[in-house]
C-alpha positions as CSV (number, residue, x, y, z in Angstrom):
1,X,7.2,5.5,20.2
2,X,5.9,7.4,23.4
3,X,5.9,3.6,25.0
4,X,9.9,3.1,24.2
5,X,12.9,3.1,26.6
6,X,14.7,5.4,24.2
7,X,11.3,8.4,24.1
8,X,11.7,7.6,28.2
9,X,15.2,8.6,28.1
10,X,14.9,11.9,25.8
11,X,12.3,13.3,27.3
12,X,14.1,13.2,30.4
13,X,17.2,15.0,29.3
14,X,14.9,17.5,27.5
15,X,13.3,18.0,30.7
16,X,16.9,18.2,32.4
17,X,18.2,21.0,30.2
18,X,15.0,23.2,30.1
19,X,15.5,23.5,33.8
20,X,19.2,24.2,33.6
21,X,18.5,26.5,31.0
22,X,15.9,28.1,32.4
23,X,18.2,28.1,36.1
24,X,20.9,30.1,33.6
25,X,18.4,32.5,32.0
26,X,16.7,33.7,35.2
27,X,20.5,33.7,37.1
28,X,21.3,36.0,34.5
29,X,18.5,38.3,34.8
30,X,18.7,38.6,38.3
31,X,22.3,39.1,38.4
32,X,21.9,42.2,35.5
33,X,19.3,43.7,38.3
34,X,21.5,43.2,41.4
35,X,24.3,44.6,39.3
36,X,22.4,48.0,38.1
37,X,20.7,48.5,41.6
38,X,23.8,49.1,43.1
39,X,26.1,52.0,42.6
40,X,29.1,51.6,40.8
41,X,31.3,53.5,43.3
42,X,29.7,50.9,46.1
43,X,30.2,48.0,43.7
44,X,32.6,44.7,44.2
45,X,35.3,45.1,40.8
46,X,35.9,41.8,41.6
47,X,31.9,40.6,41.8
48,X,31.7,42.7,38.0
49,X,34.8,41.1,36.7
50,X,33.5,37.4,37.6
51,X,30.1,38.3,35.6
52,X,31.2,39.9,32.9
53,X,32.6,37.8,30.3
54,X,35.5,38.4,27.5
55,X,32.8,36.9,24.8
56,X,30.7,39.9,25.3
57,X,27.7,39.8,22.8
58,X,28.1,36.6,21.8
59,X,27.5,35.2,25.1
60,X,23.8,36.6,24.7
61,X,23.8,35.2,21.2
62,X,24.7,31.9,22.3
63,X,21.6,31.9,25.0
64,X,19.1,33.3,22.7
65,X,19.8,30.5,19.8
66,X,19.9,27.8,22.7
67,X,16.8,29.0,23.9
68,X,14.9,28.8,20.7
69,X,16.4,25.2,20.6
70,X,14.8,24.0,23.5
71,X,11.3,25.6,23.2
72,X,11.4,24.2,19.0
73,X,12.9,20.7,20.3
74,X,12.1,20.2,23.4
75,X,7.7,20.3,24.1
76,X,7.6,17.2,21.5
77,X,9.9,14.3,23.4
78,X,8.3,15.7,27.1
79,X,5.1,15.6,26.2
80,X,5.3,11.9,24.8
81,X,6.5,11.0,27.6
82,X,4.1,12.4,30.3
83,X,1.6,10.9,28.3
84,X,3.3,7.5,28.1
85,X,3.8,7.7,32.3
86,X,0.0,8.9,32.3
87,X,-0.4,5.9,30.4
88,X,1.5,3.4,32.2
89,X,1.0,4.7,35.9
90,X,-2.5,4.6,35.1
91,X,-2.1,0.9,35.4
92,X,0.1,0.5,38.2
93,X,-1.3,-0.7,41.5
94,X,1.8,-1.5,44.0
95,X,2.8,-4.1,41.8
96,X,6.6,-5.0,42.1
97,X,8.3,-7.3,39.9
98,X,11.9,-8.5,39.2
99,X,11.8,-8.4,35.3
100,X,10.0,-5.1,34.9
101,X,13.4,-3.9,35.9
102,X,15.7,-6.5,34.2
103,X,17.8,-4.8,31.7
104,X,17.0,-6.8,27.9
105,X,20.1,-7.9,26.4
106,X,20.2,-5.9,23.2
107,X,20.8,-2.9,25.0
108,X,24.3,-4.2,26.0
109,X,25.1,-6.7,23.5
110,X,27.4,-4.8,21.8
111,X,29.2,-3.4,24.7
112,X,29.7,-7.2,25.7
113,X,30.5,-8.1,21.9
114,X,33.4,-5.5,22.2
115,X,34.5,-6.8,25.2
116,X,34.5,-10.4,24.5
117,X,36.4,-9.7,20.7
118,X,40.3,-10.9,21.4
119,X,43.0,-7.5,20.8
120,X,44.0,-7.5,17.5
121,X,47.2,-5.2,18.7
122,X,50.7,-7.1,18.4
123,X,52.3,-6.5,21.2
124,X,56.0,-8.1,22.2
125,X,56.0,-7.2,25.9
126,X,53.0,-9.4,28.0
127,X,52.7,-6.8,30.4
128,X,51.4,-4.5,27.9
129,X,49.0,-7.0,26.3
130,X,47.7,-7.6,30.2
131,X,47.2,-3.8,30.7
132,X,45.3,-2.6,27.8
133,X,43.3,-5.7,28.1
134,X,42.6,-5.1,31.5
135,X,41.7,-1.5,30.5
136,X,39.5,-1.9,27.8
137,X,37.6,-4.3,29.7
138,X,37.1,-1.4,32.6
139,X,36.2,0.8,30.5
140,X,33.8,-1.1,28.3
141,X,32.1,-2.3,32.0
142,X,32.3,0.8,33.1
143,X,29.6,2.2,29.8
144,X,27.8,-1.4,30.4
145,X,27.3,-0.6,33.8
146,X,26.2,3.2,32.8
147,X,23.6,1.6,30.1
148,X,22.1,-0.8,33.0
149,X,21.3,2.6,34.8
150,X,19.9,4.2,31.9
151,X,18.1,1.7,30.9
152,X,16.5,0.8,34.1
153,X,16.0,4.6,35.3
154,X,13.9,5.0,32.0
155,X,11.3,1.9,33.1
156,X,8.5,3.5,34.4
157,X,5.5,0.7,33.9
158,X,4.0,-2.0,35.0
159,X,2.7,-4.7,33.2
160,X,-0.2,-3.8,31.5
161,X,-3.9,-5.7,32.0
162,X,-5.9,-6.5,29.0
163,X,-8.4,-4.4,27.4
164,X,-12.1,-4.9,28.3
165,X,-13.6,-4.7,25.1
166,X,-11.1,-6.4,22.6
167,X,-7.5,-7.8,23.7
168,X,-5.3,-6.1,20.9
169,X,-2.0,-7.0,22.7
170,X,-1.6,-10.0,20.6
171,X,-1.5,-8.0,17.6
172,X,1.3,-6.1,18.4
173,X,4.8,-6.7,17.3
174,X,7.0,-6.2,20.6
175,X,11.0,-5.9,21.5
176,X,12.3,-8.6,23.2
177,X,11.7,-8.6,26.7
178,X,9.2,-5.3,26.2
179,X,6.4,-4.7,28.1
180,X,3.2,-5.1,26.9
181,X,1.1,-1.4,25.8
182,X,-1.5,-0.4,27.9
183,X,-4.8,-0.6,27.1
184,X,-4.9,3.6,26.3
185,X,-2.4,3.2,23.7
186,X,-3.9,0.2,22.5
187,X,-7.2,2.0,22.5
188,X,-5.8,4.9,20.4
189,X,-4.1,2.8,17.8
190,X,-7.7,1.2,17.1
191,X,-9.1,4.9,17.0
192,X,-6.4,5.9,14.5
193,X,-7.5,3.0,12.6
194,X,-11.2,3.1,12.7
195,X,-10.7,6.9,11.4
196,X,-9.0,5.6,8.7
197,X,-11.4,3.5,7.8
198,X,-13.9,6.2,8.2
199,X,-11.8,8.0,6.0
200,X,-11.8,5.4,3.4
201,X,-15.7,5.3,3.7
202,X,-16.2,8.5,2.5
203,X,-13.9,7.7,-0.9
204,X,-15.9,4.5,-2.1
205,X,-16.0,4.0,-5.8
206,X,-19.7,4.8,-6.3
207,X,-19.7,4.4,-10.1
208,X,-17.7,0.9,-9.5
209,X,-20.3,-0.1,-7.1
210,X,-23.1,0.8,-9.4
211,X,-21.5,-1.7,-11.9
212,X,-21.2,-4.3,-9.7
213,X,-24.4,-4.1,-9.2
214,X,-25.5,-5.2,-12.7
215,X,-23.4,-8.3,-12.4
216,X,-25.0,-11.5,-10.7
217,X,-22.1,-14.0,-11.3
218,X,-18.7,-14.4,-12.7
219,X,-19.5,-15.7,-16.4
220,X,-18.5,-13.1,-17.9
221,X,-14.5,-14.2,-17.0
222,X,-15.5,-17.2,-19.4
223,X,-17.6,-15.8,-22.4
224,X,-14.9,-12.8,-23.3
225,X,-12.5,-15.5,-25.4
226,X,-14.0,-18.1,-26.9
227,X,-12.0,-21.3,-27.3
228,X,-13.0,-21.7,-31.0
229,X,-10.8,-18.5,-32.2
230,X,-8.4,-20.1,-34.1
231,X,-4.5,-17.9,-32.5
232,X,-3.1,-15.9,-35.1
233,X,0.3,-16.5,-33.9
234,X,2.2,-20.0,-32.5
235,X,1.5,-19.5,-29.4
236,X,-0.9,-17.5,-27.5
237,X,0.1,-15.0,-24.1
238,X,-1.7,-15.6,-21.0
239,X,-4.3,-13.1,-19.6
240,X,-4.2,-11.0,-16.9
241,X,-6.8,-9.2,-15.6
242,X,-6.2,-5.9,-16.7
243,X,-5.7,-6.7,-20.5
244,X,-9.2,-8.2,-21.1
245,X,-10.9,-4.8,-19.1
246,X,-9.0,-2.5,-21.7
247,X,-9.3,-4.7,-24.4
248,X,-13.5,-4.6,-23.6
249,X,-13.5,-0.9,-22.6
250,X,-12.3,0.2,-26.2
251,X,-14.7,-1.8,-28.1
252,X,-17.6,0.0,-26.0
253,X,-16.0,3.5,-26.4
254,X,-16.1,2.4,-30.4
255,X,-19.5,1.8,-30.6
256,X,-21.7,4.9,-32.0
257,X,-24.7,6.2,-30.7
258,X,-24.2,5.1,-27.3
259,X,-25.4,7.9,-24.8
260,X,-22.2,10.4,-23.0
261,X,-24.0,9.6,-19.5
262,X,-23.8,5.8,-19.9
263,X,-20.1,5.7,-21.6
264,X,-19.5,8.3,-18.8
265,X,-20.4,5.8,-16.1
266,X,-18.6,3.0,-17.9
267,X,-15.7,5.1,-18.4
268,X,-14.9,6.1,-15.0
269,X,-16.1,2.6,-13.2
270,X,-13.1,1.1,-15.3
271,X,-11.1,3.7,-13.7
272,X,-11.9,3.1,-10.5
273,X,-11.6,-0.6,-11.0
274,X,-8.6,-0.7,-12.6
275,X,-6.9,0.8,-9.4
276,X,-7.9,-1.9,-7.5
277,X,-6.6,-4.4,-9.9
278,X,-3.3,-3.4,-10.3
279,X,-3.7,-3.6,-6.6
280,X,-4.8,-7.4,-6.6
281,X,-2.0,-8.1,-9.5
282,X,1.3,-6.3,-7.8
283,X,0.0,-7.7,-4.4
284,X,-0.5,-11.1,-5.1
285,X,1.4,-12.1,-8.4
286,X,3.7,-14.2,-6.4
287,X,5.6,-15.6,-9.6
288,X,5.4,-12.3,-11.1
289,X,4.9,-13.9,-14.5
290,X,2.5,-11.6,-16.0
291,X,4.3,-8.4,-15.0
292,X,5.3,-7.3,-19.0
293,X,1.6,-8.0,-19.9
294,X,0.3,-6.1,-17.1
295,X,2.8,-3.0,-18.0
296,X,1.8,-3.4,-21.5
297,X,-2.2,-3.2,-20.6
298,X,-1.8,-0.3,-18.4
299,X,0.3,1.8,-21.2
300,X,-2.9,0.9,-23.4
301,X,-5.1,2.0,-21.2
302,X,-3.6,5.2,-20.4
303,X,-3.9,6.3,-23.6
304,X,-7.5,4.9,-24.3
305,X,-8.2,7.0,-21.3
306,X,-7.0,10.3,-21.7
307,X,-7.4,10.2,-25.8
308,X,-9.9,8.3,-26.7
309,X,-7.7,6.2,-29.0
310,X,-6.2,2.5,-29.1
311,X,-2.9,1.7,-30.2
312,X,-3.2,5.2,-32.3
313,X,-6.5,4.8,-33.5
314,X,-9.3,6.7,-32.8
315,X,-12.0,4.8,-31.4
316,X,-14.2,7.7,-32.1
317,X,-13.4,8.1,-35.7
318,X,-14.4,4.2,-36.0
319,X,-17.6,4.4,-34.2
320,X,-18.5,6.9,-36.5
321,X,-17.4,5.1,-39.6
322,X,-18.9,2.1,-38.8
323,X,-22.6,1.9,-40.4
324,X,-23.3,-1.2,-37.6
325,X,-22.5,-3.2,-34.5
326,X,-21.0,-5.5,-36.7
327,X,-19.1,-3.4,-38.9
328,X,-17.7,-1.7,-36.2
329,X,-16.6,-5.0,-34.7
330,X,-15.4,-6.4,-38.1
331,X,-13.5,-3.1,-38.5
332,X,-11.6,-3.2,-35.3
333,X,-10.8,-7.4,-36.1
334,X,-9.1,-6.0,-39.4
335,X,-6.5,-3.4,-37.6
336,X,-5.5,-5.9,-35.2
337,X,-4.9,-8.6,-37.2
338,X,-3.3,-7.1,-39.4
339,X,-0.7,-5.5,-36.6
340,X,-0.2,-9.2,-35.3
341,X,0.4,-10.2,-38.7
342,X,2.9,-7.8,-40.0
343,X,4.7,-9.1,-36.3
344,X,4.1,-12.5,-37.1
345,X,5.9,-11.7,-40.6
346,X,9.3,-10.6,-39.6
347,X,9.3,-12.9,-36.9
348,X,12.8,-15.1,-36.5
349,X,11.1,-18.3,-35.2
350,X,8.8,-18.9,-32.1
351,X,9.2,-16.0,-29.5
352,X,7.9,-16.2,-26.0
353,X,4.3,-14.4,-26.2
354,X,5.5,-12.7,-22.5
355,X,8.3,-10.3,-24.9
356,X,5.9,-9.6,-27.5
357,X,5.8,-5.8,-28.3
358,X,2.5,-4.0,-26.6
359,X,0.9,-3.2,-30.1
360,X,1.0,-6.9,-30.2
361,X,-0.1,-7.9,-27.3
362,X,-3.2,-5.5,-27.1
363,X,-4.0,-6.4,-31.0
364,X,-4.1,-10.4,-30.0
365,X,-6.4,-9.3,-27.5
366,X,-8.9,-7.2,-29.4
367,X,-9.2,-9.8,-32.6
368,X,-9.6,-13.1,-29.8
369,X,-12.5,-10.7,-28.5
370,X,-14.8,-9.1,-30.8
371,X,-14.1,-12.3,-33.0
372,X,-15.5,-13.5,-29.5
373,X,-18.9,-11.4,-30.0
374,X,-18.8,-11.7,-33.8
375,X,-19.1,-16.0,-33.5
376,X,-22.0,-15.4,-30.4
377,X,-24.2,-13.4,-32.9
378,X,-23.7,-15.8,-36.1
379,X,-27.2,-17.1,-36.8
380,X,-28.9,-14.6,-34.3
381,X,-32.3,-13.8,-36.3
382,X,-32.2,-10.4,-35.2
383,X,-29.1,-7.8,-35.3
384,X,-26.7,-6.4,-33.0
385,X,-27.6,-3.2,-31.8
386,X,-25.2,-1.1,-30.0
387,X,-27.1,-0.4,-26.8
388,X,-27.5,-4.3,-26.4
389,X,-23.6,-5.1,-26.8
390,X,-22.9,-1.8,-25.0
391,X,-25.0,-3.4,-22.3
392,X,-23.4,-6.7,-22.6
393,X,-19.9,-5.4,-22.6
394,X,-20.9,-3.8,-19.7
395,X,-21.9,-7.2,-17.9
396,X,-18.8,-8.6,-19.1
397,X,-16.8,-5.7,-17.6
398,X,-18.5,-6.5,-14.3
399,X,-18.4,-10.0,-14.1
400,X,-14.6,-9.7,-14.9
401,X,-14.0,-7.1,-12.1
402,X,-16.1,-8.9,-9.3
403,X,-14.0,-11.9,-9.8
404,X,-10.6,-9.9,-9.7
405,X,-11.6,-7.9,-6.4
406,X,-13.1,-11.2,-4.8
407,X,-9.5,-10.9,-4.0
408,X,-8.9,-7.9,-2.0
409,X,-9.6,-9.3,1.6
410,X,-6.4,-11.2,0.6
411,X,-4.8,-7.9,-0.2
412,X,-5.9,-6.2,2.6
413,X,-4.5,-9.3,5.2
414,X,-1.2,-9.0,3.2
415,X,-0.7,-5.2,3.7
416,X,-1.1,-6.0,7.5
417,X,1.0,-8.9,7.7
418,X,3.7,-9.6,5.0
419,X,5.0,-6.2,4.6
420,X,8.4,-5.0,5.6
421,X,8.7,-3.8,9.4
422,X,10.2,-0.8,8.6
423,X,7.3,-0.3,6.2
424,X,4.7,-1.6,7.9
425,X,3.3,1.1,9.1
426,X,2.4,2.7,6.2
427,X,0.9,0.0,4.9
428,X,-1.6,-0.9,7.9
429,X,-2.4,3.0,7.4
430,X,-3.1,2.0,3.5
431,X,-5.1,-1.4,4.5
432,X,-7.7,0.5,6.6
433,X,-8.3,2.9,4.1
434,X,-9.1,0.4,1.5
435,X,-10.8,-1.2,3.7
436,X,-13.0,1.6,4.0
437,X,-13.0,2.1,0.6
438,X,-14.4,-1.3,-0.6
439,X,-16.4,-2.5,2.1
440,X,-19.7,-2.1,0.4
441,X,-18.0,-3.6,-2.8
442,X,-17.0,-7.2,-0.7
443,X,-20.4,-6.8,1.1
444,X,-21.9,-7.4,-3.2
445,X,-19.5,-10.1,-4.1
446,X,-19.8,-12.3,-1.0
447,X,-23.4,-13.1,-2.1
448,X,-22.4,-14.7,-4.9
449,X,-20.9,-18.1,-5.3
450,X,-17.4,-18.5,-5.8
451,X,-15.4,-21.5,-7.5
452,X,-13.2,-23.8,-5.9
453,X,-9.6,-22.0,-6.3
454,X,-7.3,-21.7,-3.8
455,X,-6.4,-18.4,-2.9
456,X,-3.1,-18.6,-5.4
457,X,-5.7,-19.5,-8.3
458,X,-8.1,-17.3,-7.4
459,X,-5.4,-14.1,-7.6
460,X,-4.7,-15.4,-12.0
461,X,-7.5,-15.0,-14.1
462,X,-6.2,-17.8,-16.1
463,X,-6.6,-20.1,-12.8
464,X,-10.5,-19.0,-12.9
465,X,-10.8,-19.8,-17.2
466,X,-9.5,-23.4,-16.1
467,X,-11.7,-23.8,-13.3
468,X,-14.8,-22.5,-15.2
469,X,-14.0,-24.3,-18.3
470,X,-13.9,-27.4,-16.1
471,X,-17.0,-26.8,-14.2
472,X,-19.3,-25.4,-17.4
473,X,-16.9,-26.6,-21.0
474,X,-20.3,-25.0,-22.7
475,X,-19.1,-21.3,-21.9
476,X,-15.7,-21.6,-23.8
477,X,-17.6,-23.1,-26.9
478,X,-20.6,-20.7,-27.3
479,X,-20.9,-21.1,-31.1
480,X,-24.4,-19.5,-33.3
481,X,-26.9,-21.5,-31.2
482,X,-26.8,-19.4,-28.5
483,X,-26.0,-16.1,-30.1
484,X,-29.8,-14.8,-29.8
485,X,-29.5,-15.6,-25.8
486,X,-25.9,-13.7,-25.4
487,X,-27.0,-10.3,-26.7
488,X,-30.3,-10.2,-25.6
489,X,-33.3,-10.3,-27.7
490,X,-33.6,-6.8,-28.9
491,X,-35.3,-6.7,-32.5
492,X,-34.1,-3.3,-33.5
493,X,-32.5,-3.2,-36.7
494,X,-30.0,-1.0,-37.5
């Protein structure tokens, strides 16, 4: 703003009317002591009359509320602009050139629009038609001619030379015809920003990290539906990324004698994850498809969050009526499919899974999955036990998570770039931060290997099922055989 013609142009006229306020003010005073040292007899009547005024008070009323005016208004727009003709003269070594001072077009194209537009008065007598033509185009030269002075007394640079470091010139989004920022302003636009990131440093998801950290891979975004489920309804609703986290982080918080620190640390790392997913899914949901099943997850998870209970159940109560792992699971496969069947029921022929009712959509989700871990521990030898699927879960919640925020350099390069202008800087401002924020988290997940997705696959979890299913059909078909191998091999019975 300090670099525009327009900050140029008030911070002169601020500068202009402090001094003729200030000329006014001390006129005053001296005239008050001229009048008072000198006797009245010896006085000039005519020398009082001129200086007093019929107004009276309210002449003095009228100075004091100007004043305060132009000390609240007025230090702001003069001292951008010193700083911006610090900035720019700083740069200037006798250069001269013709287009510093060339006047841009938009600041007189709609002077000339006005001028050019036919009359659109109906008038019988030519000479009148000639004459206010003739006038409105004097006058409208007349304000062109006063813009050109304006605009060119308000130019007070040169053009700028490139930043030793780092040229950040390209990166700036200029006027047309505007010079380039000195290097000073460029300089403190990449301070700002490196504080921000700084900023964002200090606010990293430590107990999201930490999860992270258990993960090696992605598998996890196959093994949590297995393709062998048979669908309770005609059709099942696609996936997004924040419906299988929920779905996952309830069947954890139901499962009893799990430690508070550990289901503590879950907890809130699925709280700070889940804030970086809606992120990924608003951002880069370009067909905006999944929208009513991302809603839907969120409204689950709020209230899994701040009571402890799914779809009106309380996860608690179940973990403590469920003797075992696998009653607990069995128990939780029960209330949902029974809610999807009751849907199914008074159904009036095949409805688009997108419109099913959230009760719905979070019940398909919780049968598909702990039916999931109920198939991978048929012919285990040994027994669930609820630290191991705790600690599974756990893996799975990671492994889904690290796949989703593989994203968020795309995020980030979208908040720069494809905003709104008049928006965009607020979103730079939010880019840096989570920047800051995650860079520890995209330090993790660029050791790993990725799958070949294009960057529009990579945003839909659905694109990465396909992919992975194509690469590894095994992982969407994990039957009995491998039950032993998915939940560890933990001999503790319960």
């Amino acid at each position: 703003m300090a670099h525009s013609v327009n900050c140029s142009v008030l911070g002169a006229l601020c500068s202009v009317t402090t001094v003729i306020l200030l000329e006014a003010e001390l006129r005053t005073f001296f005239m008050d002591i001229c009048l008072y040292s000198v006797p009245y007899e010896q006085s000039d009547d005519r020398y009082v009359m001129t200086h007093d005024s019929d107004y009276k008070w309210s002449v003095l009323f009228i100075l004091v509320i100007q004043t305060i005016g132009v000390v609240v208004g007025t230090p702001g727009p003069v001292f951008r602009w010193f700083i911006a003709t610090k900035f720019q003269c700083s740069v200037k070594k006798g250069k001269s050139s013709k287009t510093e001072w060339k006047t841009e077009y938009y600041w007189i194209r709609t002077f000339v629009g006005w001028r050019e537009r036919p009359l659109a008065l109906r008038l019988w007598s030519q000479n009148c038609r000639k004459l206010v033509h003739n006038t409105k185009n004097r006058i409208l030269n007349f304000c062109i001619g006063v813009q050109i002075v304006i605009v060119t007394a308000s130019k007070l640079g040169s053009e700028s030379e490139p930043g030793a470091q780092l040229d950040l010139s390209r990166f700036v989004l200029y006027l047309d015809g505007e010079a380039e920022l000195t290097p000073q302003i460029l300089n403190n636009i990449r301070n700002a920003t490196d504080h921000l990131i700084q900023i964002g440093k200090k606010q990293q998801p430590k107990y999201l990290k930490d999860l992270l950290g258990k993960s090696t891979g992605f598998e996890g975004v196959a093994k949590f539906d297995n393709d062998q489920i048979p669908s309770l309804n005609f059709e099942e609703p696609p996936n997004s990324w924040t419906l299988p986290l929920v779905t996952l982080a309830s069947i954890a918080i139901a499962l009893p004698n799990i430690e508070k620190q550990k289901m503590k640390q879950l907890h809130k790392s699925i709280s700070e994850g889940l804030l970086y997913v809606s992120l990924v899914e608003k951002i880069l949901d370009s067909k905006a498809d999944l929208v009513n099943i991302r809603k839907k997850a969120n409204r689950v998870w709020e209230e899994v969050d701040f009571f402890r209970k799914w779809l009106d159940q309380d996860l608690q109560n179940i973990a403590v009526e469920g003797k075992t792992t696998k009653e607990t699971l069995e128990r939780l496969v029960n209330i949902a499919k029974t809610i999807v069947m009751e849907y199914k029921a008074g159904m009036n022929g095949q409805e688009n899974p997108l419109n099913w009712p959230m009760e719905v959509i979070a019940a398909n989700s919780m049968y598909r999955i702990d039916q999931t871990l109920l198939l991978d521990h048929e012919g285990s030898e040994y027994q669930m036990d609820h630290e191991t699927l705790f600690e599974q879960l756990s893996v799975m919640v990671a492994d889904i998570l690290g796949a989703c925020l593989t994203n968020l350099p795309r995020v980030i390069t979208t908040e720069c770039f494809c905003s709104a202008i008049k928006e965009r800087e607020k979103s730079v401002k939010h880019a840096a931060r989570l920047l800051g924020e995650t860079e520890e988290i995209l330090d993790i997940l660029q050791q790993r290997e990725l799958p070949t997705l294009n960057p529009d696959q990579a945003a839909n979890i659905n694109e990465w099922r396909a992919s992975m299913k194509k690469e590894d059909p095994l992982a969407f078909t994990s039957s009995s055989n491998n039950g032993a191998s998915s939940f560890g091999s933990s001999k503790s019975i319960e």
